[in-house]
ChimeraX commands (.cxc) that place a marker at each C-alpha (Angstrom):
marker #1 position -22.97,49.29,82.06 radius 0.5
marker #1 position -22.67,45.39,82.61 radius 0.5
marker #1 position -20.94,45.62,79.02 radius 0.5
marker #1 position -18.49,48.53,80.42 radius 0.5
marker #1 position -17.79,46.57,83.09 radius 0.5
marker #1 position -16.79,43.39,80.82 radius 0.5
marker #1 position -14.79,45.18,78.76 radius 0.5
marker #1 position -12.62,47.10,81.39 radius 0.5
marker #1 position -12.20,43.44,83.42 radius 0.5
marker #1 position -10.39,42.50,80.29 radius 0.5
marker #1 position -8.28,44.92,78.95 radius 0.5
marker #1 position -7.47,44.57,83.22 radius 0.5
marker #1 position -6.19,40.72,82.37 radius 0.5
marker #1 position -4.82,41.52,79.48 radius 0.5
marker #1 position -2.57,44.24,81.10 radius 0.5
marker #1 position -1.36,42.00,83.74 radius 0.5
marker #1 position -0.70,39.10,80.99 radius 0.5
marker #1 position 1.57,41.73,79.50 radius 0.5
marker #1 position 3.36,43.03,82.69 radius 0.5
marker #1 position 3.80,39.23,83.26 radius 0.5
marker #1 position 5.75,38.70,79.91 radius 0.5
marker #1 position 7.69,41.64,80.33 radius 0.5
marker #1 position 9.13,40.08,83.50 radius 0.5
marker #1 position 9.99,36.77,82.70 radius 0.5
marker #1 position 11.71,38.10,79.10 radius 0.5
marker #1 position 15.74,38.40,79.75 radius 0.5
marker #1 position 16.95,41.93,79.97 radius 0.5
marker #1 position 18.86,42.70,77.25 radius 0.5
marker #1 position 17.01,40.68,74.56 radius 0.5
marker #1 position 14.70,41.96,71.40 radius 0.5
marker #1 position 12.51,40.68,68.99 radius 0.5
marker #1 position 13.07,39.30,65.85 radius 0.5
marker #1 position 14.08,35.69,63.74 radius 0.5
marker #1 position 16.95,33.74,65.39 radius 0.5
marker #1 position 18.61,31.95,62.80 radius 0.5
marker #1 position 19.90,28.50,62.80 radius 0.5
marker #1 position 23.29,27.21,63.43 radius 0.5
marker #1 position 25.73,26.82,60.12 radius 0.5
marker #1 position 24.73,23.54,57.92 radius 0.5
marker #1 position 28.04,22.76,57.84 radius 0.5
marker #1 position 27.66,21.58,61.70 radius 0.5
marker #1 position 25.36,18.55,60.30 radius 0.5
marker #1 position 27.01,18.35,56.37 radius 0.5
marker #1 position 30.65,18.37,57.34 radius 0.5
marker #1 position 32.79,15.56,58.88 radius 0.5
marker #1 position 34.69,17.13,61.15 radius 0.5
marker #1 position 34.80,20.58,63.25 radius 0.5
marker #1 position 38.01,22.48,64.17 radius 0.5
marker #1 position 37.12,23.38,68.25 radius 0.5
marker #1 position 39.03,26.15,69.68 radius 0.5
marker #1 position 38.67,26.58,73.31 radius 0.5
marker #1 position 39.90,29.96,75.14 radius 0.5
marker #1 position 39.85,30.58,79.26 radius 0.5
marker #1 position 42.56,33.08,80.90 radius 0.5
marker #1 position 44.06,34.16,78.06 radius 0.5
marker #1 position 45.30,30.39,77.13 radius 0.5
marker #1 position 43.80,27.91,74.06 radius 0.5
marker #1 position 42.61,24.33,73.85 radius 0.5
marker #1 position 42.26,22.69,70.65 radius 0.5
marker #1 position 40.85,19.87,68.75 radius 0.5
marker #1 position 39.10,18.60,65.85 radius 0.5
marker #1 position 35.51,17.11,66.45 radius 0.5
marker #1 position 34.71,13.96,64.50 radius 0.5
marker #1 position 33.02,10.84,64.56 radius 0.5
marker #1 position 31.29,10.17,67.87 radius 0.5
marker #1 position 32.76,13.47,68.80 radius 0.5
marker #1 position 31.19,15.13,66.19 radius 0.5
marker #1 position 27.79,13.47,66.49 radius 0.5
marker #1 position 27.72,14.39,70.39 radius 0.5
marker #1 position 28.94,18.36,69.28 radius 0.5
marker #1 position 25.53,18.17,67.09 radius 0.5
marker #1 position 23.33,16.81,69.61 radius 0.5
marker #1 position 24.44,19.37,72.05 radius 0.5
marker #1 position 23.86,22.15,69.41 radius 0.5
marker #1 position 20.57,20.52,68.69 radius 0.5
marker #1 position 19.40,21.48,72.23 radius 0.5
marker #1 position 20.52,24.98,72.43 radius 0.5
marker #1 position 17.55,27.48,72.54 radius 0.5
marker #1 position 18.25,31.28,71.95 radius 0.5
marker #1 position 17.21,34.31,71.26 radius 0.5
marker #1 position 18.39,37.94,69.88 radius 0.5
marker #1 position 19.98,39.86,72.32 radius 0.5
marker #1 position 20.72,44.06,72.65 radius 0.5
marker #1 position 24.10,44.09,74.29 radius 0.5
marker #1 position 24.70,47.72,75.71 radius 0.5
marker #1 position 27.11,49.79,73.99 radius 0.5
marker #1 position 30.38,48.76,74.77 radius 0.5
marker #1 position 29.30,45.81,76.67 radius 0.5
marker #1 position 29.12,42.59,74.55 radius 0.5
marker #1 position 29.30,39.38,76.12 radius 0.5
marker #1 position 32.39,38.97,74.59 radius 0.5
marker #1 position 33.79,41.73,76.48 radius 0.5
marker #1 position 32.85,40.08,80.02 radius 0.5
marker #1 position 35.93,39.58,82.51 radius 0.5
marker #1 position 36.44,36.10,83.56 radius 0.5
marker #1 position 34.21,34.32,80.91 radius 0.5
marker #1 position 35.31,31.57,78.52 radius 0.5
marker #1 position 34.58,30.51,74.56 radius 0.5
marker #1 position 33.94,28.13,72.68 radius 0.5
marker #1 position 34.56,28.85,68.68 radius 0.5
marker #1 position 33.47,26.41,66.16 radius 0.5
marker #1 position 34.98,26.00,62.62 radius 0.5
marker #1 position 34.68,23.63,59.33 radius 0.5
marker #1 position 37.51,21.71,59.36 radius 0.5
marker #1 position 37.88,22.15,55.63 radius 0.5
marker #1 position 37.28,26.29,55.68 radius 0.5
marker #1 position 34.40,26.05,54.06 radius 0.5
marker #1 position 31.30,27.95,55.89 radius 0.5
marker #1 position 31.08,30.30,58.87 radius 0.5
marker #1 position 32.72,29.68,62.29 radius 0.5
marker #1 position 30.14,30.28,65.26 radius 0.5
marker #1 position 30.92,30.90,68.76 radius 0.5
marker #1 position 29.61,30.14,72.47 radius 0.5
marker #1 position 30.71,32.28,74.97 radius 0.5
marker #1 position 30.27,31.05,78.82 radius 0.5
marker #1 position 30.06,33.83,81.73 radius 0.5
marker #1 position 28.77,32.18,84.30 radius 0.5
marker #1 position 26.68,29.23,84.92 radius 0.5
marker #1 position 23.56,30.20,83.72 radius 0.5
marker #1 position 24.87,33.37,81.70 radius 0.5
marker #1 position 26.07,32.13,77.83 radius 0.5
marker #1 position 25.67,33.36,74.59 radius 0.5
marker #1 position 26.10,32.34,71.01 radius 0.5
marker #1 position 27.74,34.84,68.54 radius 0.5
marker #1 position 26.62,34.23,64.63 radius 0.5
marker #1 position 27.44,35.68,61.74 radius 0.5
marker #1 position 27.99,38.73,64.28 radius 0.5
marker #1 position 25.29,39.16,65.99 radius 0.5
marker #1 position 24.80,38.16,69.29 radius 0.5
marker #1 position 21.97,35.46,71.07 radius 0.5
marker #1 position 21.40,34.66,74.68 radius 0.5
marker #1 position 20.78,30.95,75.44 radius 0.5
marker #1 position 18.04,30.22,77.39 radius 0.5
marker #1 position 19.27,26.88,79.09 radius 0.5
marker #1 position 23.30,27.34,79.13 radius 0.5
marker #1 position 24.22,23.43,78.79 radius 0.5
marker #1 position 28.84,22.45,78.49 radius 0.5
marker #1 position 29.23,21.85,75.19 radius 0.5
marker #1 position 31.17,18.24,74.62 radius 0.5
marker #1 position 34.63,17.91,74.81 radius 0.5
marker #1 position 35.34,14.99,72.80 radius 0.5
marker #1 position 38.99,15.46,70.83 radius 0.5
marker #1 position 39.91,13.94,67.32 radius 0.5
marker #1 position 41.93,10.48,67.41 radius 0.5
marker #1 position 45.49,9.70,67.27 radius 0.5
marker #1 position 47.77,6.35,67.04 radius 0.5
marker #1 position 49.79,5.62,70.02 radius 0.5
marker #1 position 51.40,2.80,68.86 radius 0.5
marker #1 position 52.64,5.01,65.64 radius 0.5
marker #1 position 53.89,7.71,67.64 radius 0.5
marker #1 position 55.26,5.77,70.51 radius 0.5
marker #1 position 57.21,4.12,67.48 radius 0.5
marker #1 position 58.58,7.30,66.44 radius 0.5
marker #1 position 60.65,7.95,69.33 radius 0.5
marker #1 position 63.76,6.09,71.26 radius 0.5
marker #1 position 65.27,6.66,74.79 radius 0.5
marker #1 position 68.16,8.10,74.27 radius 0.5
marker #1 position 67.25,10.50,70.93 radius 0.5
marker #1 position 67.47,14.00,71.82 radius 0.5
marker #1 position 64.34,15.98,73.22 radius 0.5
marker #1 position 62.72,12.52,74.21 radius 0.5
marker #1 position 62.03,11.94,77.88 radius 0.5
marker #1 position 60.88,8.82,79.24 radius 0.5
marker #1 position 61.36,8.56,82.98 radius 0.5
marker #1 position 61.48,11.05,85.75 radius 0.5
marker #1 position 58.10,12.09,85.17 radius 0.5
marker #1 position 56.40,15.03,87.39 radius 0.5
marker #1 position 52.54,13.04,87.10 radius 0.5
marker #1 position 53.35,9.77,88.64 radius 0.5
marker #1 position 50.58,8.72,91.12 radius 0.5
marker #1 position 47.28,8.05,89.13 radius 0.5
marker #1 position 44.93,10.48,88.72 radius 0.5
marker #1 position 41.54,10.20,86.66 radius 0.5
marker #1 position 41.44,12.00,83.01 radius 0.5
marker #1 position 37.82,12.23,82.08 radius 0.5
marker #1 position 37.98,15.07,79.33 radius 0.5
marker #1 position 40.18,17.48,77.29 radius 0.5
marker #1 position 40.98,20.28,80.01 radius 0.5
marker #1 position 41.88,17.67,82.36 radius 0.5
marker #1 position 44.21,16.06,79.82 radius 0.5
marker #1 position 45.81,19.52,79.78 radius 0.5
marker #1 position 45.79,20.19,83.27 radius 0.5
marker #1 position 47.24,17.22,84.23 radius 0.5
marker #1 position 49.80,17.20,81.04 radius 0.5
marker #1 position 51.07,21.01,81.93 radius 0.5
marker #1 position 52.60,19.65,85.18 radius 0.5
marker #1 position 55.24,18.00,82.86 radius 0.5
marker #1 position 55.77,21.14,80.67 radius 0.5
marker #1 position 58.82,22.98,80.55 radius 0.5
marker #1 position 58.11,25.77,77.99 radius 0.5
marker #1 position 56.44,28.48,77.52 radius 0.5
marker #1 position 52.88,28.41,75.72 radius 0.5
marker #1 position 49.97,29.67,75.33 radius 0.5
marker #1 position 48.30,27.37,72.70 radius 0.5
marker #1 position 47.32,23.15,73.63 radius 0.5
marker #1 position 46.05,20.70,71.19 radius 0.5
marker #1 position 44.56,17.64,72.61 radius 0.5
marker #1 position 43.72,13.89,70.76 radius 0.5
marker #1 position 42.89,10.68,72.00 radius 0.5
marker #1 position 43.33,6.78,71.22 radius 0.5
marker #1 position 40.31,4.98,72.72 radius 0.5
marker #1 position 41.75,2.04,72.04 radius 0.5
marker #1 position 44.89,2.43,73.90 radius 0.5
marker #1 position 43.00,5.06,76.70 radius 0.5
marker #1 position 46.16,7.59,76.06 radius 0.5
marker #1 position 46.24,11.18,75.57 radius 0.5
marker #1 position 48.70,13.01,73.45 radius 0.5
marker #1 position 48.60,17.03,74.66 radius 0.5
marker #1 position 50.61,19.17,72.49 radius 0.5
marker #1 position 51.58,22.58,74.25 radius 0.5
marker #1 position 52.99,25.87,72.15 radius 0.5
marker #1 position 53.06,29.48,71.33 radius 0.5
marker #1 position 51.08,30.47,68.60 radius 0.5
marker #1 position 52.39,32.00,65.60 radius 0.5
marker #1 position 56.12,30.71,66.94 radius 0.5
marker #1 position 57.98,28.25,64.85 radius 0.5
marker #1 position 59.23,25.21,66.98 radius 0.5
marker #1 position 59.79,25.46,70.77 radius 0.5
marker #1 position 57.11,23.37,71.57 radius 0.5
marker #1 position 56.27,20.24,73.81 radius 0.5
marker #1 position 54.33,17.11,73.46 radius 0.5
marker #1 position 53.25,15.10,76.82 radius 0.5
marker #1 position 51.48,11.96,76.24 radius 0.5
marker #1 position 49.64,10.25,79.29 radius 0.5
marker #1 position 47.27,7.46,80.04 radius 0.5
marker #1 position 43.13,7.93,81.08 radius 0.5
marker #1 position 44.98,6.95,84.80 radius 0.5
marker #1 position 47.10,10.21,84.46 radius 0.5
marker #1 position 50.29,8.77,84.35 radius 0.5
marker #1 position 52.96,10.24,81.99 radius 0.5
marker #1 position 54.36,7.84,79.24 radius 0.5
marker #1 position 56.47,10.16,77.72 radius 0.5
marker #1 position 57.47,13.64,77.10 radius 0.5
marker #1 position 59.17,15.19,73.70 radius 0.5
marker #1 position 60.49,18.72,73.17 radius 0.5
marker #1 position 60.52,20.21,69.95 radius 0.5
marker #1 position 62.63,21.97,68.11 radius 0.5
marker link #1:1,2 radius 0.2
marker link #1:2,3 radius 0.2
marker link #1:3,4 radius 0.2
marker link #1:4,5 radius 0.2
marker link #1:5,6 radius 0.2
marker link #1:6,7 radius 0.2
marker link #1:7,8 radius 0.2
marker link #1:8,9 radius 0.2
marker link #1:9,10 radius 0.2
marker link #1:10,11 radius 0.2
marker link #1:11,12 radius 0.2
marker link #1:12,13 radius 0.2
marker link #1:13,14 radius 0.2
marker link #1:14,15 radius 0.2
marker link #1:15,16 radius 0.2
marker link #1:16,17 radius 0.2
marker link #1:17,18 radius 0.2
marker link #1:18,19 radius 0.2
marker link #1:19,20 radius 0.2
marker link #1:20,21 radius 0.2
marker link #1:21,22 radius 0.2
marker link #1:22,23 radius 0.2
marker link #1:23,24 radius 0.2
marker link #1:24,25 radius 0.2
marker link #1:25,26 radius 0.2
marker link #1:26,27 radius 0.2
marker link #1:27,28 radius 0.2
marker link #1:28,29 radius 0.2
marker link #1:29,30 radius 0.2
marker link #1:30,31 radius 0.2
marker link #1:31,32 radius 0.2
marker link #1:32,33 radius 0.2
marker link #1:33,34 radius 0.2
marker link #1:34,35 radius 0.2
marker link #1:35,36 radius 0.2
marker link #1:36,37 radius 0.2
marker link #1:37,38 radius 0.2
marker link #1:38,39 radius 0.2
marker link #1:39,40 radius 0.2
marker link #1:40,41 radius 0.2
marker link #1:41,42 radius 0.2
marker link #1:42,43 radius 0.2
marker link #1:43,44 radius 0.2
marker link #1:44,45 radius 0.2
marker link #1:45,46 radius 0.2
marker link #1:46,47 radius 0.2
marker link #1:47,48 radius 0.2
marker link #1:48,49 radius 0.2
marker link #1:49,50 radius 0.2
marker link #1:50,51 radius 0.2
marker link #1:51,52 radius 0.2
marker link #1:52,53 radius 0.2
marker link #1:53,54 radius 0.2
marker link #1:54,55 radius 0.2
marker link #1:55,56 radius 0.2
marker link #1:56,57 radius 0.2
marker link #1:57,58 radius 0.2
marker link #1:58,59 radius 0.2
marker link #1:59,60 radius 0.2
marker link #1:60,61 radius 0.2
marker link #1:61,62 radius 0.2
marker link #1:62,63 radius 0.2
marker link #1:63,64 radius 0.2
marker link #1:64,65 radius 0.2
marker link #1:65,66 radius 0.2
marker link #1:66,67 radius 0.2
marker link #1:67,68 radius 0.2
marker link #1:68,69 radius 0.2
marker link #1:69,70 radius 0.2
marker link #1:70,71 radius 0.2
marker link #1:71,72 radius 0.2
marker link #1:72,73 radius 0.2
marker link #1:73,74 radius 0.2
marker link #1:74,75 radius 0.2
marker link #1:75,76 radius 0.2
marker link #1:76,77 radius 0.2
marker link #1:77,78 radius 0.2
marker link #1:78,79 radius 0.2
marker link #1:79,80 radius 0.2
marker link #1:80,81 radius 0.2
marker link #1:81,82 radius 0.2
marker link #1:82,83 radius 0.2
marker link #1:83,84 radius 0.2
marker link #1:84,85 radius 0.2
marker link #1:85,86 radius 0.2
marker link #1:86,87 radius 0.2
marker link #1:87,88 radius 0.2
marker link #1:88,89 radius 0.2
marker link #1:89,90 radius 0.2
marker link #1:90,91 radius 0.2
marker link #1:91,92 radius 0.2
marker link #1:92,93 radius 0.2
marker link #1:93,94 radius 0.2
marker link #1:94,95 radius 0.2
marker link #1:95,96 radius 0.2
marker link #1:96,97 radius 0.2
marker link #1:97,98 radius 0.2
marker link #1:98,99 radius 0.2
marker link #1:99,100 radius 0.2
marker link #1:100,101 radius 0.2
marker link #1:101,102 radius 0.2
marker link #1:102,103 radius 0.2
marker link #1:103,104 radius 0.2
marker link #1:104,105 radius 0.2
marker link #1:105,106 radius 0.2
marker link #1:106,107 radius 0.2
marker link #1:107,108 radius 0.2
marker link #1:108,109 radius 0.2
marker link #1:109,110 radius 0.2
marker link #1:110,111 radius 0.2
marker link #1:111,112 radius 0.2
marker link #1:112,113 radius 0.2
marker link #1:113,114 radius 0.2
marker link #1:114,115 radius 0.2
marker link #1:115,116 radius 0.2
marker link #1:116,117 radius 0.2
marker link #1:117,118 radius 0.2
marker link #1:118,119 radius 0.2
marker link #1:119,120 radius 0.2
marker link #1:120,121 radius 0.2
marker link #1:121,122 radius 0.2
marker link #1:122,123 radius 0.2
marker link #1:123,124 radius 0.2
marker link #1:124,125 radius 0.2
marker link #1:125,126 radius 0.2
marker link #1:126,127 radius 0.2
marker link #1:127,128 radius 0.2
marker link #1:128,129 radius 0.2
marker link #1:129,130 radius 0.2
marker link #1:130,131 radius 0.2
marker link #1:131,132 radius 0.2
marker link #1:132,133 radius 0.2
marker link #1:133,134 radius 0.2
marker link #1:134,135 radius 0.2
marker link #1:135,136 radius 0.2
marker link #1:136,137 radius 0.2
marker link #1:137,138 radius 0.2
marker link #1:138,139 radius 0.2
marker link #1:139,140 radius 0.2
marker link #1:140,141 radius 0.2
marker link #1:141,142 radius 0.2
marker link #1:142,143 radius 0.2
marker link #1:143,144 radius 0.2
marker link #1:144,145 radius 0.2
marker link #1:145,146 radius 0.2
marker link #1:146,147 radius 0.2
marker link #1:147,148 radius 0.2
marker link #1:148,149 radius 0.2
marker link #1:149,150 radius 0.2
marker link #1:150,151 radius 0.2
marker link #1:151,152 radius 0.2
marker link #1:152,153 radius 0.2
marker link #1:153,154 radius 0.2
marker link #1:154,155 radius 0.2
marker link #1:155,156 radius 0.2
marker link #1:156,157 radius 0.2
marker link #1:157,158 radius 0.2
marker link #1:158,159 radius 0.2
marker link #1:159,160 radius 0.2
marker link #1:160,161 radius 0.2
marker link #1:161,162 radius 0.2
marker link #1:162,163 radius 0.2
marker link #1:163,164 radius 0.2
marker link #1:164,165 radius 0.2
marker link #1:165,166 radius 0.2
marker link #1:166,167 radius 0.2
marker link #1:167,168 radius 0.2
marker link #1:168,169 radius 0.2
marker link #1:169,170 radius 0.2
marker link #1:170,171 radius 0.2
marker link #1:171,172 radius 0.2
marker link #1:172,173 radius 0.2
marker link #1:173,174 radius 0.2
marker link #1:174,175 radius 0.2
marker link #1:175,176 radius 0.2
marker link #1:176,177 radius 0.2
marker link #1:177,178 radius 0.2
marker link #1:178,179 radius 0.2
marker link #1:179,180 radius 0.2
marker link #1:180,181 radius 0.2
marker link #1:181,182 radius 0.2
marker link #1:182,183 radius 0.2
marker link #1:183,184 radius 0.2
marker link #1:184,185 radius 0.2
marker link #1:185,186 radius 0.2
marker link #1:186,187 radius 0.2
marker link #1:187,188 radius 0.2
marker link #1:188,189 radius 0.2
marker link #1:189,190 radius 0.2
marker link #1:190,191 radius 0.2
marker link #1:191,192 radius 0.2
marker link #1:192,193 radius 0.2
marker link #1:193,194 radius 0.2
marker link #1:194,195 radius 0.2
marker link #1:195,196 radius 0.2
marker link #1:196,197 radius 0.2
marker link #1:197,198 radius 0.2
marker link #1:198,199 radius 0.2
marker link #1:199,200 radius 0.2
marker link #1:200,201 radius 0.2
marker link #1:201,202 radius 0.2
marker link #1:202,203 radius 0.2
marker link #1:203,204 radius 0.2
marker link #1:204,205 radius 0.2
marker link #1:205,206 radius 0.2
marker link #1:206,207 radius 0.2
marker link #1:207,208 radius 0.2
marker link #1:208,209 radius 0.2
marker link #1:209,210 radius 0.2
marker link #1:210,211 radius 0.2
marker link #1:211,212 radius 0.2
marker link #1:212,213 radius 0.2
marker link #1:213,214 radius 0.2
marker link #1:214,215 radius 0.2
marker link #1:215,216 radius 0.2
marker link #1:216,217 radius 0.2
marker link #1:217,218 radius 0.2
marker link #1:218,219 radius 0.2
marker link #1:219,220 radius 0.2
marker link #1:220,221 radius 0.2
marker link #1:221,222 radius 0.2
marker link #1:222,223 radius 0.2
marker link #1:223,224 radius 0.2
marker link #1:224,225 radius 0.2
marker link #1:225,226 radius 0.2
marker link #1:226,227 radius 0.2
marker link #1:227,228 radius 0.2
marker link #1:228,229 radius 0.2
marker link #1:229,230 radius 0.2
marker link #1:230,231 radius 0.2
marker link #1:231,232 radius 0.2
marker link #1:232,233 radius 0.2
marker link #1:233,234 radius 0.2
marker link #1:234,235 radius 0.2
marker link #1:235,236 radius 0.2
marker link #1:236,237 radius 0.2
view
């Protein structure tokens, strides 16, 4: 009886070690391998980031530091498979935001994090989808340019260049890409739907240039300093 007794305490324990699990595991996800990110993310040299929010697209290559601090942050991620419902992939979600992540050269498979709320992301590879179990930003660190060249390229006084009369005047702090682009829209005339941001450490400027994609010309370039101030503004054509 004693024996009984020992056996139906445990299979008791083990049950409620189950029921346990079963709670704490994320609706939604299954079982099975979850692969690692591309090699190309530690192989390449630089990483073609495309990021989309309310129907609108930031761009910029990842490289050097930036590239180094992309591969930490990927180096942190922990996932696992997840089940979406028919018809109901994270992808799908209203009011969410991506991340997609390319070889700059073409060569491997593009990867994407999608963000729908704080603690609600997912990555999508190779087509299947993961949930991440600690959603963390990823970095936002843009590809360099030369101020000095393209400041060199342009006179006052050649047509499409603007360089007074500027809409961001007072200072105002730009600590990453989307604020570069917030803060360089104010000064953009034209439509667009499409920004590409790069930075010159050395001189603290941004250049953000704004288009439509898959539209020839038409487009706008805004460069401004890490105080926010406008330096100069050139249409294209």
């Amino acid at each position: 009886m004693k024996k009984k007794g020992g056996l139906a305490l445990l299979a008791a324990l083990l049950a409620a070690l189950l029921a346990a699990l079963l709670t704490v595991l994320p609706a939604g996800c299954a079982g099975g391998e979850t692969p690692p990110l591309p090699d190309w993310l530690d192989s390449g040299t630089e990483a073609e980031v495309t990021h989309t929010l309310a129907g609108r697209q930031t761009l910029w290559t990842a490289e050097g530091e930036g590239l180094d601090e992309l591969r930490a942050w990927a180096a942190e991620l922990e996932y696992r498979p997840y089940d979406a419902p028919e018809g109901q992939s994270p992808g799908d979600a209203e009011g969410g935001e991506a991340y997609d992540f390319a070889p700059a050269d073409g060569e491997g498979t593009a990867f994407s994090y999608v963000v729908n709320g704080p603690e609600d992301a997912f990555l999508l590879l190779e087509g299947a989808w993961y949930r991440v179990a600690a959603p963390i930003a990823p970095p936002e660190v843009p590809g360099s340019f030369s101020w000095e060249e393209d400041a060199a390229l342009w006179r006052p006084g050649d047509p499409g260049v603007v360089t007074e009369g500027f809409v961001q005047k007072a200072p105002g702090p730009v600590d990453g890409v989307q604020a570069a682009v917030h803060r360089a829209e104010g000064e953009c005339t034209v439509p667009w739907d499409t920004a590409r941001a790069a930075y010159d450490a050395g001189a603290e400027m941004w250049r953000v240039d704004f288009f439509s994609a898959g539209t020839a010309g038409g487009g706008q370039t805004v460069w401004l300093g890490d105080d926010g101030v406008t330096r100069l503004v050139v249409y294209g054509e």
